[in-house]
N, C-alpha and C positions, 0 to 999 in steps of 0.2 A: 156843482160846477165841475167840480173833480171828476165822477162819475160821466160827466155828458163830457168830457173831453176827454177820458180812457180811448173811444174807440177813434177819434181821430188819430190820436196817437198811436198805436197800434196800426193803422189803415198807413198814416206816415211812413211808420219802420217798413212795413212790407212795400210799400210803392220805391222810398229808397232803395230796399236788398234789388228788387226789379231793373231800379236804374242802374246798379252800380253793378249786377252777373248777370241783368237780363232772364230769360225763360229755361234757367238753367235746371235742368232737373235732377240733379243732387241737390241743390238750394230746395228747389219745389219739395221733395220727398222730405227734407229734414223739418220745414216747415208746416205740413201739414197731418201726421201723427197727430193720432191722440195722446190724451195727459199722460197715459202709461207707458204708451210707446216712450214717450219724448224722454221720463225720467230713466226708463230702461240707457237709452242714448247716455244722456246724460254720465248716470255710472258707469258707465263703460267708458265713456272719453274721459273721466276722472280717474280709474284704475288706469289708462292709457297714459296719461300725462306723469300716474305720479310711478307707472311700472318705467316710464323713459328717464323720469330725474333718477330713479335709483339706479339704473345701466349708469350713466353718463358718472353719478359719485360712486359705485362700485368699481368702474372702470380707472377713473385715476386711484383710488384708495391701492387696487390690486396691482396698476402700473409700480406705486410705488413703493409699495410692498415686495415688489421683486426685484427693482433694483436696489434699496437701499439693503434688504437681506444679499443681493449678491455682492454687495460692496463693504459690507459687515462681514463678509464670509471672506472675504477676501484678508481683510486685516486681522480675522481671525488667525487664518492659515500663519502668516507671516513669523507666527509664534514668540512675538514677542516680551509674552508675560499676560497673567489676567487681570494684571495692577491698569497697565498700558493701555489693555483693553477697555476694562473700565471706564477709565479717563479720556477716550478719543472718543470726538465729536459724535452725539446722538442724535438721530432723524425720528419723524412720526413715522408711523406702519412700517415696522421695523418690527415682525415677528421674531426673527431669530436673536435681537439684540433684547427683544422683551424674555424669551428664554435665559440668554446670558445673564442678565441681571439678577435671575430668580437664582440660576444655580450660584450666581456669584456670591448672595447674599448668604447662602445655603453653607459656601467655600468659608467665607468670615466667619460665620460662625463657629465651625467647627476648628477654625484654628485660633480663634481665640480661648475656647475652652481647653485644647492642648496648650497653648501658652498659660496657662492657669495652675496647668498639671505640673507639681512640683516633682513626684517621684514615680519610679516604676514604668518601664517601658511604653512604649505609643504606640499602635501599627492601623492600619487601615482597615478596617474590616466592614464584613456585609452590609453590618446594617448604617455604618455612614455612607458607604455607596450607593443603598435602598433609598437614603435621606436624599441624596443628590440628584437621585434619580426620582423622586415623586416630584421635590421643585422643577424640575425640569418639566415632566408629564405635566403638572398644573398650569406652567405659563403656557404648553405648548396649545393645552385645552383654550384656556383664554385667547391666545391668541387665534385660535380658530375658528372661536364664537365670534369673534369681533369681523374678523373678513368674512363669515358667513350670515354675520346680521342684517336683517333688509332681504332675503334671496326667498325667503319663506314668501313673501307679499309675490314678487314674481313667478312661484308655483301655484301658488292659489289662485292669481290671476290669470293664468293660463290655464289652470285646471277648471275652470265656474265660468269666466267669460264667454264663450262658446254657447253655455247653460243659459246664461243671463240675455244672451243675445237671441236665443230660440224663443226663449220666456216671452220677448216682444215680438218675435216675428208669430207666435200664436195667437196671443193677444192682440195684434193689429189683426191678422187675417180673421178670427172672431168677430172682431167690430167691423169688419166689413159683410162677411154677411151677413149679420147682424142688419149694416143698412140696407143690402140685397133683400133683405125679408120684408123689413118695413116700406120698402118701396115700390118692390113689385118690378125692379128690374133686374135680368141678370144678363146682361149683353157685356160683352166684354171691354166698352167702354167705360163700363160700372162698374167692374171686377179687378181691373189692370191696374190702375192708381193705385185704390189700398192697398192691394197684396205687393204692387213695389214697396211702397210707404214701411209695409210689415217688414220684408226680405232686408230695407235696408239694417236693421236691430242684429241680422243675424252676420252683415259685412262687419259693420260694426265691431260685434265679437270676435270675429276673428279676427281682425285688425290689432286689438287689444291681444288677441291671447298669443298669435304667431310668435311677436318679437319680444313677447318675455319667454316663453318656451323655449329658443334660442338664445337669448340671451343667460338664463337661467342654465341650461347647461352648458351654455360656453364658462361661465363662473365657477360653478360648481368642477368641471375640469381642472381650470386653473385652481383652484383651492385645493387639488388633488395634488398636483402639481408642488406648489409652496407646503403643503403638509406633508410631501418625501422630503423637501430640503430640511425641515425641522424634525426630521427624524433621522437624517445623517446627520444632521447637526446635534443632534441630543448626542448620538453614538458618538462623535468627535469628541466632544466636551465630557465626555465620562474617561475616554479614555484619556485627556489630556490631562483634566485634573489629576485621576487618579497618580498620574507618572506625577504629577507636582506635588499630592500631597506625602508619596511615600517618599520622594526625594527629599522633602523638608521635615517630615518625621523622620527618614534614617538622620539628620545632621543633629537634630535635635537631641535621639539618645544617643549619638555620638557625645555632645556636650554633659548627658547624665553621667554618662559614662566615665567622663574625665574628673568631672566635677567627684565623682563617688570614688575614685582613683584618688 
């Protein structure tokens, strides 16, 4: 019963698509492909759907990755202490404040180990600078992976799209001569359907691959972009600790000093 009501079904769908776009021939061509054609489509309007969600959450991710770093950079400057800093309100995509963090926990550390230190002078040298500076280079790494996460699918899909969409436009046009042969006609009545039907696989593609190729280096830019500010940023922050950490080691052997007095 199932099976003898398949093709009414089917007859249904396509006499509705008729009612409702009429003799539309983008409707016609998408509809009448064969199986290969159609999944070729198919993939390609899937890589298209899901290369547009990734623009649209790359887009605000990055919007807010640049204002909340220019607003973190901002209360940087103000210099009011790395305590201060710490403790003011934290945002999501917030690369430069994911750096702060790392060098900050980098900063505790090392002075709580001088706070430990009962005798004999403190000074700042290479290789707690070297320290400060690898925390730093790691979150800046991290944080570069994370806005650059998702952008790999929009080069691949710009790069293979194109591919994928000739792939059918071969394959359609094949299967048309194909019935060219088995029919015995070649008038151009016979030949213009399918090779449209084919061609459209390779619109297709390129629909898919233009606006991630665009958008993929529009991203890519900005991420160039946000990865200078985290590298003046690194260079701020080395130098600002460093002036804080020698300023609280000279007080400190001041204190041995007296103490040993």
């Amino acid at each position: 019963m199932l099976l003898q009501a398949t093709p009414l079904i089917a007859y249904g769908i396509q006499d509705l698509t008729r009612q409702k776009f009429g003799d539309n021939l983008l409707v016609e061509t998408f509809h009448n492909p064969g199986v290969m054609v159609k999944l070729v489509l198919l993939a390609l309007l899937f890589m298209s759907v899901v290369c547009w969600g990734i623009v649209l959450y790359k887009f605000v991710m990055f919007r807010r990755a640049q204002n909340n770093s220019r607003l973190f950079a901002e209360t940087f400057a103000k210099g009011e202490g790395m305590a201060a800093v710490h403790h003011s309100p934290a945002h999501p995509h917030n690369p430069l404040r994911q750096m702060f963090e790392a060098g900050y926990r980098e900063v505790v550390r090392l002075t709580s180990f001088w706070n430990g230190a009962e005798s004999g002078p403190l000074e700042v040298g290479t290789r707690e600078i070297e320290a400060i500076r690898r925390s730093l280079r790691k979150a800046q790494s991290e944080a570069r992976t994370g806005l650059e996460s998702g952008l790999t699918f929009l080069a691949t899909t710009g790069s293979t799209a194109p591919f994928i969409g000739l792939f059918g436009t071969v394959w359609g046009i094949m299967t048309s001569f194909r019935s060219i042969g088995l029919t015995g006609n070649a008038s151009l009545a016979t030949v213009a359907p399918g090779i449209a039907e084919a061609l459209i696989a390779t619109a297709v593609g390129l629909f898919a691959a233009i606006p991630a190729v665009v958008a993929y280096n529009y991203f890519l830019n900005w991420g160039r972009v946000l990865g200078t500010q985290m590298e003046n940023f690194s260079s701020d922050f080395q130098t600002f600790t460093e002036h804080e950490l020698r300023a609280l080691l000279r007080e400190k052997n001041r204190l041995q000093q007296k103490r040993a007095a």
